[in-house]
Backbone as CSV, one residue per row, in Angstrom:
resi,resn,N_x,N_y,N_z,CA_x,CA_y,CA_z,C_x,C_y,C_z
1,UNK,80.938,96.570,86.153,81.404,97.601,85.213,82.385,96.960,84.239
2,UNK,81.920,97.324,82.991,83.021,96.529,81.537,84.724,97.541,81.584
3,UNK,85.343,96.324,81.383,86.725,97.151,81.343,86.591,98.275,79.899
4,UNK,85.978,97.935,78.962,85.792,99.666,78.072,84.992,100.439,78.481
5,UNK,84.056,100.425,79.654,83.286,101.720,80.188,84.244,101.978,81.231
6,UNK,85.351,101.375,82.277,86.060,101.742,82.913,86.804,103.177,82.164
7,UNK,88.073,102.078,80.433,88.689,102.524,79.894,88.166,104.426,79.549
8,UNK,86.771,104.210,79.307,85.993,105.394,79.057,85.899,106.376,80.268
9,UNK,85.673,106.143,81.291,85.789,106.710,82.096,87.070,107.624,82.623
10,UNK,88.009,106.104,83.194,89.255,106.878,82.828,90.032,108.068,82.154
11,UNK,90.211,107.454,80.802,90.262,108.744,80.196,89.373,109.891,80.651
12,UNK,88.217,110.164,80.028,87.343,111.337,80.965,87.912,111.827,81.768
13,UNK,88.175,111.563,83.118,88.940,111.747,84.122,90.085,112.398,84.361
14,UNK,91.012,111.839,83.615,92.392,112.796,82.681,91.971,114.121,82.518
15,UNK,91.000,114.206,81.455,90.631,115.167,80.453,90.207,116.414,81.017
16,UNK,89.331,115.847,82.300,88.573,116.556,83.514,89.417,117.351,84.301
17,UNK,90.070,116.299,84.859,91.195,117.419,85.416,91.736,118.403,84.857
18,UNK,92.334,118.144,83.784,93.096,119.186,82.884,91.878,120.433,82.008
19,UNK,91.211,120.120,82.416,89.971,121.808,82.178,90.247,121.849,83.288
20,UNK,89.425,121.197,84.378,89.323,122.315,84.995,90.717,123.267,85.825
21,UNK,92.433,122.694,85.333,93.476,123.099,86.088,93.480,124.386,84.733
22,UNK,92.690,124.657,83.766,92.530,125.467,82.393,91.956,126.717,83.020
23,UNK,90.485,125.782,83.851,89.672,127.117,84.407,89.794,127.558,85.659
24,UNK,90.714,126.992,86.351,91.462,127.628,87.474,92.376,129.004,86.834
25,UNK,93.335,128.202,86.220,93.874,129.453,85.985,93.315,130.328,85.250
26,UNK,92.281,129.915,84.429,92.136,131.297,84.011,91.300,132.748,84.661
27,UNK,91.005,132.296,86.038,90.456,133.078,86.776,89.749,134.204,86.473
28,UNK,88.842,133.385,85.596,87.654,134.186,84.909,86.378,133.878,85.858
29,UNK,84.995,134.352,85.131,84.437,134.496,86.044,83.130,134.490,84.622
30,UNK,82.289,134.889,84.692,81.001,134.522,83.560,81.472,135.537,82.639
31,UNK,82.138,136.685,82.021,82.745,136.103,81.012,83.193,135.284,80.386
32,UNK,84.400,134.595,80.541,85.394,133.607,80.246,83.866,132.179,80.221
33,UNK,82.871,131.966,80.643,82.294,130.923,80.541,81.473,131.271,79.298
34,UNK,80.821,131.944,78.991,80.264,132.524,77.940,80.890,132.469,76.715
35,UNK,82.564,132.979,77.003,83.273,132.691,75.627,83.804,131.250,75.516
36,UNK,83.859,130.591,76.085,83.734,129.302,76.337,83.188,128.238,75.250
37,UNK,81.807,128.771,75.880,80.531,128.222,75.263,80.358,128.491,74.026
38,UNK,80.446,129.836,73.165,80.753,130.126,72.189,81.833,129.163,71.123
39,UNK,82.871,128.667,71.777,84.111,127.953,71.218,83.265,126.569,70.670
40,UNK,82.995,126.063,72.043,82.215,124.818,71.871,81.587,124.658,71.184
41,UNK,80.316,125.906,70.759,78.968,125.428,70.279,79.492,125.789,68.604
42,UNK,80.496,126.688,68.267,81.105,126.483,66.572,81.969,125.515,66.538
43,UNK,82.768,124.527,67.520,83.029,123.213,67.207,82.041,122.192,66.763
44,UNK,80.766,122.278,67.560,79.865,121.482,67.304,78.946,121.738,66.041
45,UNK,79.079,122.780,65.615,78.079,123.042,64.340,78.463,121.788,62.924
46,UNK,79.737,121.710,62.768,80.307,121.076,61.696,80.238,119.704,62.279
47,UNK,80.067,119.435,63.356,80.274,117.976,64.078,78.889,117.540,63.848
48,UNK,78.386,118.266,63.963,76.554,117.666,64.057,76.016,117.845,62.256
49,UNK,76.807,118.681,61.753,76.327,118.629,60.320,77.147,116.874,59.319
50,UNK,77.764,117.308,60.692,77.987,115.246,59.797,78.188,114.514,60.286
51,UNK,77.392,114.526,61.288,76.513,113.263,62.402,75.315,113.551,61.691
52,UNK,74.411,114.456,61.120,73.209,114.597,61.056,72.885,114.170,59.186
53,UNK,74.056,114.681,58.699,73.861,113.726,57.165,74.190,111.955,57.251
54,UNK,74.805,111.003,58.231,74.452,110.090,58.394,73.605,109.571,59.220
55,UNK,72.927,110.215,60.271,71.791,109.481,61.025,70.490,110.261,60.396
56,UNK,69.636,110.111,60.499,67.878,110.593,60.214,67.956,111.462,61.446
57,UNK,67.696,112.664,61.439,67.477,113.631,62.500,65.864,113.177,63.393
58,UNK,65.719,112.996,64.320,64.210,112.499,64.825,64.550,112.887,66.498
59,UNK,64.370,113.886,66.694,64.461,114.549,68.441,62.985,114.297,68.426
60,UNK,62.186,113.872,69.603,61.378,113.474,70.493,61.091,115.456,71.026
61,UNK,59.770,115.707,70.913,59.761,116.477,72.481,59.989,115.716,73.488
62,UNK,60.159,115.086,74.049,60.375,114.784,75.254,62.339,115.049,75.294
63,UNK,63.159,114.574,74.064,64.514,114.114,73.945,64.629,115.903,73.856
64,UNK,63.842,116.577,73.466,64.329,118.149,73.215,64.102,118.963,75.401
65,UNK,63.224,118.862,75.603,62.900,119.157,76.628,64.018,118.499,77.839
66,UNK,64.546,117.249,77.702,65.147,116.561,78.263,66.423,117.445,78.443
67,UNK,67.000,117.559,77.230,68.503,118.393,76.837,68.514,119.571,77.107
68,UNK,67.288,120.502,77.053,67.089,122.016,77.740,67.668,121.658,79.646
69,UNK,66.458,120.767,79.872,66.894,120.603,81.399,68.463,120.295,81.469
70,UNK,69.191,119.285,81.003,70.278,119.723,81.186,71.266,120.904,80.951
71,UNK,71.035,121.492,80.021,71.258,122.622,80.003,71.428,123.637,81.207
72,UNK,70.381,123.590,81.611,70.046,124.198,82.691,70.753,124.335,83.821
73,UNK,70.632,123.004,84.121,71.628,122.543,85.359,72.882,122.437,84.644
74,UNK,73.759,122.671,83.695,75.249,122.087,83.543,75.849,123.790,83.498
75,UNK,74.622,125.013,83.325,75.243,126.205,83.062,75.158,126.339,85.018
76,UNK,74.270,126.564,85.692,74.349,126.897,87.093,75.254,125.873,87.578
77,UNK,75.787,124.789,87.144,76.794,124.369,87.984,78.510,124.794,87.361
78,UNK,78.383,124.657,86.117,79.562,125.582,85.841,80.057,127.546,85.884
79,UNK,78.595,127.673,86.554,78.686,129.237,87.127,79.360,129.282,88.180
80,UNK,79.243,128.350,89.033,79.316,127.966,90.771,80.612,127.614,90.566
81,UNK,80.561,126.732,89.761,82.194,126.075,89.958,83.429,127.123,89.544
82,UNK,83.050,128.179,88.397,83.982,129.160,88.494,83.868,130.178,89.144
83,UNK,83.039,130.581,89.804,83.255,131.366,91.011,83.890,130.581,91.873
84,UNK,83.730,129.432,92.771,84.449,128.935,93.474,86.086,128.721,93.061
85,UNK,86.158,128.424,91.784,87.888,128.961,91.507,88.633,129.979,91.847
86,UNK,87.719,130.813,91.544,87.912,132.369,91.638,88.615,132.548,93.694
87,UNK,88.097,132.114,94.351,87.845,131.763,95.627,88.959,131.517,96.589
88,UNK,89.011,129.776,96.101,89.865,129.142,96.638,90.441,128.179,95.671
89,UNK,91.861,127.460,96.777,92.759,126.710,96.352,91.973,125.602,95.127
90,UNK,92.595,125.108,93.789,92.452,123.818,93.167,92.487,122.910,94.350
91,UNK,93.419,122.934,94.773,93.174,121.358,95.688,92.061,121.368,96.893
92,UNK,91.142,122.509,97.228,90.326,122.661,97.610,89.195,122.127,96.947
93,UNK,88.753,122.652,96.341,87.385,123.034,95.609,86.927,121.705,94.846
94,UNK,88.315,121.290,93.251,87.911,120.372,93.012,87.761,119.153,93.737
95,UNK,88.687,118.510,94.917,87.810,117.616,95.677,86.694,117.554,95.915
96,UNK,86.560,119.232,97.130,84.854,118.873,97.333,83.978,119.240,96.099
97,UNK,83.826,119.171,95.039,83.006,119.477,93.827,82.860,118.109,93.254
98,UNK,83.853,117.637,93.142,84.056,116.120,92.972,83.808,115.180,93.604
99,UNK,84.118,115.627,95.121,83.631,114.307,95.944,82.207,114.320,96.176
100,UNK,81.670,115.537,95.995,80.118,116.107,96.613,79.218,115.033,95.449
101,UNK,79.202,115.785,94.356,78.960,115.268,92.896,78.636,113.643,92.955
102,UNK,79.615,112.475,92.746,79.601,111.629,92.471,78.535,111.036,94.011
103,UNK,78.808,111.231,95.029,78.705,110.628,96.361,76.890,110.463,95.950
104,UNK,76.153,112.307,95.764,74.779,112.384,95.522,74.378,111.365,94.298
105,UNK,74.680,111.799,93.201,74.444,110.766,92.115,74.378,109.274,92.259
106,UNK,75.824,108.311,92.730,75.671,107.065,93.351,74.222,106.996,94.662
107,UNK,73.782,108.102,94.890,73.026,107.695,96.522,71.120,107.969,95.406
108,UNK,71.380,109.011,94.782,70.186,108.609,93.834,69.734,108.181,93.141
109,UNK,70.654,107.306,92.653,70.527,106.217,91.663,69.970,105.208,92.063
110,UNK,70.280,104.632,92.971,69.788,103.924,93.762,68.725,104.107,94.102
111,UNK,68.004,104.577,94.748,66.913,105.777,95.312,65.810,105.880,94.229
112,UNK,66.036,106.512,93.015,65.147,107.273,92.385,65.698,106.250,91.117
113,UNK,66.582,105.882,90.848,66.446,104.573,89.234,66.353,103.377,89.489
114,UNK,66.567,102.815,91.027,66.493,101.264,91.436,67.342,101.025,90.816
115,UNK,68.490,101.348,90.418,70.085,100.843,90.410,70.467,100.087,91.746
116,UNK,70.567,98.909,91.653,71.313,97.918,93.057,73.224,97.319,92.712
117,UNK,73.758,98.084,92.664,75.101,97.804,92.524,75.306,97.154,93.595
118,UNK,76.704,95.836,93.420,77.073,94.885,94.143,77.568,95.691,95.500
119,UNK,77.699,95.300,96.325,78.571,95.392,97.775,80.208,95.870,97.708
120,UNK,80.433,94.814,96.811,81.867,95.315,96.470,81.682,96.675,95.629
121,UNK,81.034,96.858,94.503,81.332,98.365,94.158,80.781,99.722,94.919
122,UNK,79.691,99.396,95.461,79.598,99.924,97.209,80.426,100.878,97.735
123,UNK,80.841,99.575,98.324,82.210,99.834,99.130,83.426,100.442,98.389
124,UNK,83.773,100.221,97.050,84.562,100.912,96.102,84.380,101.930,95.940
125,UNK,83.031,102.354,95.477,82.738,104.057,95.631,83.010,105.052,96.829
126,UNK,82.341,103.977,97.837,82.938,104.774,99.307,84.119,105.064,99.198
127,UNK,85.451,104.408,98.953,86.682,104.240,99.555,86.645,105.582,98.524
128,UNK,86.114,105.753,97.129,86.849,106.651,96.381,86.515,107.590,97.196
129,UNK,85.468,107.878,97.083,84.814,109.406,97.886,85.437,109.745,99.050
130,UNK,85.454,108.847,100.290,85.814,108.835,101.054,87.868,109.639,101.286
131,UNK,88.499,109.007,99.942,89.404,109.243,100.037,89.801,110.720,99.269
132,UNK,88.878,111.016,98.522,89.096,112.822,97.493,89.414,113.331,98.878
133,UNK,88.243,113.119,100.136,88.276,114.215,100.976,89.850,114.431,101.953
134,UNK,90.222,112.947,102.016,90.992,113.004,103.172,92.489,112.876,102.029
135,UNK,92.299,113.057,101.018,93.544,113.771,100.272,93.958,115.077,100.718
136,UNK,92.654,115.879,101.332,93.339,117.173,101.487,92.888,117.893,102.908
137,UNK,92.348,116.763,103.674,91.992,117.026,104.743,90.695,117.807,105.105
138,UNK,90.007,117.660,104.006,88.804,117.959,103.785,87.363,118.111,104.767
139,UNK,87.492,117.056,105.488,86.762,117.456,106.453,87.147,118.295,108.079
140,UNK,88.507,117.942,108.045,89.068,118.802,109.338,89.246,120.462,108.783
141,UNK,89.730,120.225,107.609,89.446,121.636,106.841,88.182,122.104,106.994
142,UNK,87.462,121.783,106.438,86.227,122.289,106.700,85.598,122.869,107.883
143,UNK,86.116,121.738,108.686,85.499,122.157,110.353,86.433,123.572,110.247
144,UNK,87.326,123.265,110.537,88.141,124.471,110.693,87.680,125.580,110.251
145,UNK,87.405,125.760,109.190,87.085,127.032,108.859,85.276,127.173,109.150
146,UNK,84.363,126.544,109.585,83.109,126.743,110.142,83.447,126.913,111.271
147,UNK,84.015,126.439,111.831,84.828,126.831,113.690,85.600,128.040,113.591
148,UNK,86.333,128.808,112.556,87.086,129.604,112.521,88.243,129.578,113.433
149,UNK,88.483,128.419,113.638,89.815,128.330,115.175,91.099,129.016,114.327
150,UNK,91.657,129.705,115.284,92.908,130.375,114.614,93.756,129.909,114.121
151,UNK,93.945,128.538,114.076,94.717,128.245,112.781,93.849,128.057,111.698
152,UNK,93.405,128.170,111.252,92.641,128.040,110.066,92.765,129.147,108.858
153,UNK,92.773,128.610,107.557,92.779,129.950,106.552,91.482,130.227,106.738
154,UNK,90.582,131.410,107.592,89.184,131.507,107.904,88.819,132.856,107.128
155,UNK,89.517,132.907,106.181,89.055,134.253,105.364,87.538,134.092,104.677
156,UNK,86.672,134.963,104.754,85.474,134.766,103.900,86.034,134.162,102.322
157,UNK,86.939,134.508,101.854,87.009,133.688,100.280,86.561,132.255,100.498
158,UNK,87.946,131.742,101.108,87.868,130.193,101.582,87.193,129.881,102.104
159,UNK,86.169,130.063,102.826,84.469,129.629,103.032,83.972,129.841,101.475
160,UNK,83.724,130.957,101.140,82.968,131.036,99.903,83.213,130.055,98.683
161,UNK,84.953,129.481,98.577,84.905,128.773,97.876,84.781,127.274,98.091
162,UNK,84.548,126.923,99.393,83.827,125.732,100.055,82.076,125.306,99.609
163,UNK,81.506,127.026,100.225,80.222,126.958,99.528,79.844,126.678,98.013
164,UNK,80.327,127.195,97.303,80.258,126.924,95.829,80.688,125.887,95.473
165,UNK,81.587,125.723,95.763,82.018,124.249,95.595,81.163,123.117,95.848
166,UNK,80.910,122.858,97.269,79.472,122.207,97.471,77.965,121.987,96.279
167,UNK,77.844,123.371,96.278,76.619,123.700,95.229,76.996,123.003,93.652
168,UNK,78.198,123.446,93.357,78.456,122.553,92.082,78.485,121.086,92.134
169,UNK,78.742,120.599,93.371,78.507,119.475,93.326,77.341,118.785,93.714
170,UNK,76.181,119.647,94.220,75.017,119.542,94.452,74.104,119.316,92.868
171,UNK,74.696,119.748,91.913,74.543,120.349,90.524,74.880,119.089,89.744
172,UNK,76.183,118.808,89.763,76.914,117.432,89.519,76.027,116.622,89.291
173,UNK,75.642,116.064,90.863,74.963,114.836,91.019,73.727,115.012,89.902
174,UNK,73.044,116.052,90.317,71.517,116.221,89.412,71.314,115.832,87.956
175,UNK,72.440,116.660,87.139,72.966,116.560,85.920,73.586,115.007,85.316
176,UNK,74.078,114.722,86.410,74.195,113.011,86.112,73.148,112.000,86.136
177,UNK,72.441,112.187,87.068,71.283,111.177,87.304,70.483,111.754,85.770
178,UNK,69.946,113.068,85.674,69.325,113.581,84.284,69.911,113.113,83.441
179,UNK,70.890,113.096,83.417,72.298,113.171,81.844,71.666,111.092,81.404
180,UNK,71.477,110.185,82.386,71.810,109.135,82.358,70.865,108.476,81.947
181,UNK,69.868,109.248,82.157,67.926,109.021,81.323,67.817,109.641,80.568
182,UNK,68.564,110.523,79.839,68.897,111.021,78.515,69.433,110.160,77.458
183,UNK,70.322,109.709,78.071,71.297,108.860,76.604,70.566,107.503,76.993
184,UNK,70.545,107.146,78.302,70.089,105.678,78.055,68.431,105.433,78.104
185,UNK,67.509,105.886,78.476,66.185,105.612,78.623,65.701,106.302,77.186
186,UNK,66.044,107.161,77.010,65.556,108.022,76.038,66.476,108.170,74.669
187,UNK,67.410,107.700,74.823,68.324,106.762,73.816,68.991,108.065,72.982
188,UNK,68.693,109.586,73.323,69.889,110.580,72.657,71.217,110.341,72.387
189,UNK,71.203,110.324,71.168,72.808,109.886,71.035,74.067,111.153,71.633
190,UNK,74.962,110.620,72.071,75.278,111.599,73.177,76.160,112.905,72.593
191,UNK,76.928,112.531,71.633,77.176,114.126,70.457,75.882,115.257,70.794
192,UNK,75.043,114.305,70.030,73.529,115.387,69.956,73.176,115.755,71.378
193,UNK,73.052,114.979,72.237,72.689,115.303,73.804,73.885,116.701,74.048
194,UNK,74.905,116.196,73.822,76.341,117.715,74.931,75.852,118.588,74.026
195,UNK,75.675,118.439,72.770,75.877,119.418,71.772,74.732,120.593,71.856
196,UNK,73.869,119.964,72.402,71.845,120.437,72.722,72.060,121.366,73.883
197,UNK,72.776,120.755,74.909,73.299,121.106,76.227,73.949,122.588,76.166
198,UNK,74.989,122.229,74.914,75.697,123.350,75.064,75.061,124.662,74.561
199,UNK,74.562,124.263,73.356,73.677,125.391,73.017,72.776,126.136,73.460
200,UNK,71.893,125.249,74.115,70.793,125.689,75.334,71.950,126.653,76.844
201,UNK,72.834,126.035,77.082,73.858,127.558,77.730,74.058,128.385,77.648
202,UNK,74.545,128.475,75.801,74.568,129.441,75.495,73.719,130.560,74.913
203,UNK,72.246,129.975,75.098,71.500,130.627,74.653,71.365,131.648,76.009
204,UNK,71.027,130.764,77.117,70.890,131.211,78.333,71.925,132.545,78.632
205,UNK,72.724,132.034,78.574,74.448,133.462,79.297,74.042,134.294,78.388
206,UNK,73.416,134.092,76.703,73.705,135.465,75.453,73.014,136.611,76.245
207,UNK,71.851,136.391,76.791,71.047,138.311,77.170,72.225,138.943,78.182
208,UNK,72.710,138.083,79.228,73.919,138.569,80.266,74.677,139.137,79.406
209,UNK,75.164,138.126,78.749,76.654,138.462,77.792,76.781,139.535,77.471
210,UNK,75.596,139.942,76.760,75.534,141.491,75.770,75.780,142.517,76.580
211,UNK,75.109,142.240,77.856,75.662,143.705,78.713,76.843,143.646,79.340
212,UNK,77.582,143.140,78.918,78.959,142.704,79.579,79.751,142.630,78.287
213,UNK,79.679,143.011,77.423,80.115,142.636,76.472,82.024,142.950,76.135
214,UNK,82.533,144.293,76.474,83.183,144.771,76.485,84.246,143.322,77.873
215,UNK,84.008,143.046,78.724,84.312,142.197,79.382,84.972,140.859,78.366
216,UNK,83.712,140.459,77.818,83.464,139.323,76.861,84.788,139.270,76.121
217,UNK,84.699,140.252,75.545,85.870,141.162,74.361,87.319,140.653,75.285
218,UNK,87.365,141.340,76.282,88.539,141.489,77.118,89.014,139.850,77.189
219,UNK,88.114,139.275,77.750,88.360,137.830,78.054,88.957,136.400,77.075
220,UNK,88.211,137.072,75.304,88.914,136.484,74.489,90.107,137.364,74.043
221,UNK,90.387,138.281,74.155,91.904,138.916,73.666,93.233,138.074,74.766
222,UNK,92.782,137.896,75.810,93.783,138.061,77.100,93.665,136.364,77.582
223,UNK,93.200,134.956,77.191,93.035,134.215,77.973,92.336,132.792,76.954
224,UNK,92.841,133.391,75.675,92.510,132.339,74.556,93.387,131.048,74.907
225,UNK,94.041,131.030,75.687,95.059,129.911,75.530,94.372,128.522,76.691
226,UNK,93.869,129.214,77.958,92.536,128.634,78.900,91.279,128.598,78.189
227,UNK,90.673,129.357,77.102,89.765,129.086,76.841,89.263,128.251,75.936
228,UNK,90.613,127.839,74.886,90.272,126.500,74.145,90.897,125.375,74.568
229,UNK,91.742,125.659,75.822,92.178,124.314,76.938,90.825,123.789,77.851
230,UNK,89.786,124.389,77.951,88.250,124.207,78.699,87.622,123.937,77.662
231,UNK,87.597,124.221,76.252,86.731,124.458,75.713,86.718,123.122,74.613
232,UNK,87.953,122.482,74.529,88.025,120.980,73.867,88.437,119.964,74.788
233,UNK,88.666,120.194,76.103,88.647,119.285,76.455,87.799,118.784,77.629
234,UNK,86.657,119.799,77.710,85.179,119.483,78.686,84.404,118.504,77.999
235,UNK,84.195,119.244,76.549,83.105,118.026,75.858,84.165,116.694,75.487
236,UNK,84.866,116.483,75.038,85.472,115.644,74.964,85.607,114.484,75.561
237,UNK,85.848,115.192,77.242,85.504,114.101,78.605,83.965,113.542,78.765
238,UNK,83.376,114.736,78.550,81.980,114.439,78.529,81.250,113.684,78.120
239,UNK,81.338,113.724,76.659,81.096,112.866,75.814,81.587,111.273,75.623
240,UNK,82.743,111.005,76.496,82.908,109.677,77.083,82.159,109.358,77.783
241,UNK,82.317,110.185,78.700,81.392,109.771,80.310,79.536,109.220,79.673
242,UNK,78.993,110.232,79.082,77.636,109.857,78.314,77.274,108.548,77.283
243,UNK,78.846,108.030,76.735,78.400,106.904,76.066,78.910,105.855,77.010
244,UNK,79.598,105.922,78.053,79.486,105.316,78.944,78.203,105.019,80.151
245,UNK,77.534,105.721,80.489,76.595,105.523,80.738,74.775,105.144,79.545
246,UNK,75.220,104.910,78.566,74.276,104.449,78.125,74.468,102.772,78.127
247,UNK,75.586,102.422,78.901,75.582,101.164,79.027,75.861,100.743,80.169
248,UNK,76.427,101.549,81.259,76.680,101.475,82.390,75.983,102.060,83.652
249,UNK,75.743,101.933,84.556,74.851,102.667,85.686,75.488,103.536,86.187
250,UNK,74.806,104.966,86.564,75.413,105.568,87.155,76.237,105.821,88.408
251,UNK,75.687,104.358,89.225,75.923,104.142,90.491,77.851,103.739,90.439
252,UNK,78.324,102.862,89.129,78.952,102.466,89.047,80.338,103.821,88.214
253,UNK,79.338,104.711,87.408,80.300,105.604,86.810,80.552,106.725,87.248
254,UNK,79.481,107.303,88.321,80.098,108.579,88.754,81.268,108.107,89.828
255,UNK,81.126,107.400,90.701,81.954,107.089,91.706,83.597,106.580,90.823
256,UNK,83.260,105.950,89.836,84.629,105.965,88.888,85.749,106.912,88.108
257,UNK,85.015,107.913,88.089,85.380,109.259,87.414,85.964,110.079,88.321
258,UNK,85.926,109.750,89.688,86.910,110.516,90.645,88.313,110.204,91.143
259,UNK,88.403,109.310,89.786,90.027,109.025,89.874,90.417,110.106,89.193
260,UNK,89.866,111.488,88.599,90.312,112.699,87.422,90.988,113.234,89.168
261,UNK,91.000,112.990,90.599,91.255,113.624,91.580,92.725,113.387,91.914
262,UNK,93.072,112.084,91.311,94.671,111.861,91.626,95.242,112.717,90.511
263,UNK,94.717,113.055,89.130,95.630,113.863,88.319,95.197,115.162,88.807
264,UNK,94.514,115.784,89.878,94.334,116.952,90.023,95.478,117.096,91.296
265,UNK,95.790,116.268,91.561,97.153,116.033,92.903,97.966,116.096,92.669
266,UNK,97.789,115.273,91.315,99.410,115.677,90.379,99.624,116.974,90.154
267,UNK,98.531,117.371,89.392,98.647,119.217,88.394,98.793,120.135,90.276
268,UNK,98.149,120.099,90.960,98.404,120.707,92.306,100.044,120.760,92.544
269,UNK,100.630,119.432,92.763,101.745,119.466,93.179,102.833,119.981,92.100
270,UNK,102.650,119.678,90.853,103.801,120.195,89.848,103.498,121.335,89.263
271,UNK,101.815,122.005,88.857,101.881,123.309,88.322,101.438,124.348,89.413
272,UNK,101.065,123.867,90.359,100.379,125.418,91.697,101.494,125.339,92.673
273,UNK,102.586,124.525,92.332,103.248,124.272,93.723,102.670,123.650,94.979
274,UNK,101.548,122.698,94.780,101.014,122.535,96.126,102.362,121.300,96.697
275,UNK,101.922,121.003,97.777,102.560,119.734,98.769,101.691,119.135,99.335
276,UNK,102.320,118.636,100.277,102.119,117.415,101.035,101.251,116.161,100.310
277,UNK,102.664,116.113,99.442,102.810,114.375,98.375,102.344,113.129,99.407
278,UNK,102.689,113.098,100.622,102.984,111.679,101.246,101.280,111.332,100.986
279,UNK,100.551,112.521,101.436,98.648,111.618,101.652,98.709,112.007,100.366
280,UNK,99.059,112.698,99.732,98.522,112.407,98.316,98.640,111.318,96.936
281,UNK,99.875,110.570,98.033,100.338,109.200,97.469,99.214,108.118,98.078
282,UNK,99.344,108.192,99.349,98.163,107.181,99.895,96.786,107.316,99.294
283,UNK,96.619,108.713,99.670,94.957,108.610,98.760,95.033,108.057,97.583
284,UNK,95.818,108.271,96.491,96.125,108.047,95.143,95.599,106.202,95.286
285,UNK,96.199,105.473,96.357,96.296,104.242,96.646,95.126,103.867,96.628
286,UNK,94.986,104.492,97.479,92.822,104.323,98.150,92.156,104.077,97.103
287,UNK,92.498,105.524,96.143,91.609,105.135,95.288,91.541,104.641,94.121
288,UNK,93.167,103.818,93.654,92.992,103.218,92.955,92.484,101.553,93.391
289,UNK,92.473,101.120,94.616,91.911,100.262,95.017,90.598,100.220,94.937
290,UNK,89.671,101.265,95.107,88.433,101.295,94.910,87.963,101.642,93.200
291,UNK,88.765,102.067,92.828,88.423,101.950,91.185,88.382,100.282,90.754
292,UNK,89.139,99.415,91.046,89.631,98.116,90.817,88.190,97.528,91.273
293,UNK,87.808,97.543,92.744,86.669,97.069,93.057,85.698,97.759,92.499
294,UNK,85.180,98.826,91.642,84.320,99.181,90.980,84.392,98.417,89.718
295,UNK,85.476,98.138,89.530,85.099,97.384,88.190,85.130,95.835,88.023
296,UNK,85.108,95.265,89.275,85.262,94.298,89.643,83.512,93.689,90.142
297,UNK,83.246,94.869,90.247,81.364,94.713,90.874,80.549,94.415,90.055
């Protein structure tokens, strides 16, 4: 991995966190994603009208069909993922959404693109993944609440926002491995790729929207301040992450991008009040050690 697809990543990562600590709080629900999408897709109108007077416009059916499918999958996983906000704790959810995500993607890449990443970045990805979970105790958590043992927060929410959580990151992975034969096999330049993406969302949520509309309404009067904190700084990250992978493997970039989990430890501990800093210092460790060996592979 090149230290400017790292640099790219990185950032991303930042950016990532800070939506989604946007769409936590704004504890919306498919409203608030809808108006969202709306924000995005009139940012992008003027962006693509001058990307599109210097490049020759030439979409492929295949490059159009390609960007619907993502579409597809980036609206059902950002459905999931804000219901699961809705749910449970930030320091819940985005781990496992994050750790779920990258873990599938690195394991199908391999699998289904014949991506062979070195040993050392391997093992780097592991340590990251490995460590989102045990930042927050993630798998004893988990048991816990499938065991329901009485100490446990075993409320149906906190399952529910385990489940969703999962699913978005079931979503994750898909959308990445797709996203990565988009820009790089099929060579979409990646503006035009998010920008295709986004629109195709929002085409999707508009028939919902309308009957909800009054909601819609509610959601931009009361929550504009989360909704253009999600709404410039999703594509933004995004759009790193995509020109990063038109040069980088996915095996090597999703597992990199879950360093956005130490600034979600941060925003946990200084804006939700969360604790217990000490593993959230060690993990922090973990995984900046395994970022190092990812880019070292």
């Amino acid at each position: 991995m090149t230290a400017f697809a790292l640099l790219l990543v990185l950032i991303a990562a930042v950016l990532h966190a800070f939506w989604n600590y946007c769409a936590k709080r704004s504890q919306g629900g498919f409203p608030f994603v809808f108006v969202v999408g709306c924000v995005i897709c009139t940012c992008y109108v003027p962006a693509l009208a001058i990307y599109f007077s210097l490049h020759p416009f030439d979409l492929s059916a295949a490059a159009l069909l390609w960007i619907f499918g993502s579409g597809v999958l980036k609206t059902s996983c950002t459905l999931f993922l804000q219901r699961s906000y809705r749910h449970g704790d930030f320091s819940l959810v985005y781990p496992v959404a994050r750790g779920t995500g990258p873990f599938l993607s690195t394991c199908a890449a391999i699998v289904l693109l014949g991506e062979r990443p070195s040993s050392l970045a391997l093992a780097g990805g592991l340590v990251i993944v490995g460590s989102i979970f045990w930042l927050t105790g993630g798998f004893s958590r988990i048991g816990s609440l499938v065991s329901r043992r009485p100490d446990a927060p075993h409320s149906a929410s906190a399952l529910a926002s385990i489940n969703y959580g999962l699913l978005s990151g079931v979503f994750i992975a898909a959308y990445t491995i797709w996203d990565r034969r988009g820009v790089a096999t099929l060579a979409i330049a990646p503006i035009v790729y998010d920008a295709g993406t986004a629109f195709t969302q929002l085409a999707l949520l508009s028939p919902f929207a309308a009957r909800r509309w009054p909601e819609v309404v509610q959601e931009w009067r009361t929550k504009k301040r989360w909704i253009f904190g999600v709404a410039f700084l999703s594509p933004v990250a995004y759009l790193l992450v995509l020109t990063a992978m038109t040069f980088t493997p996915v095996s090597y970039v999703a597992p990199a991008r879950e360093i956005s989990i130490v600034i979600g430890a941060f925003i946990g501990a200084k804006f939700l009040n969360e604790t217990d800093s000490r593993r959230r210092i060690l993990a922090a460790l973990f995984m900046a050690a395994g970022v190092i060996a990812l880019a070292l592979g």
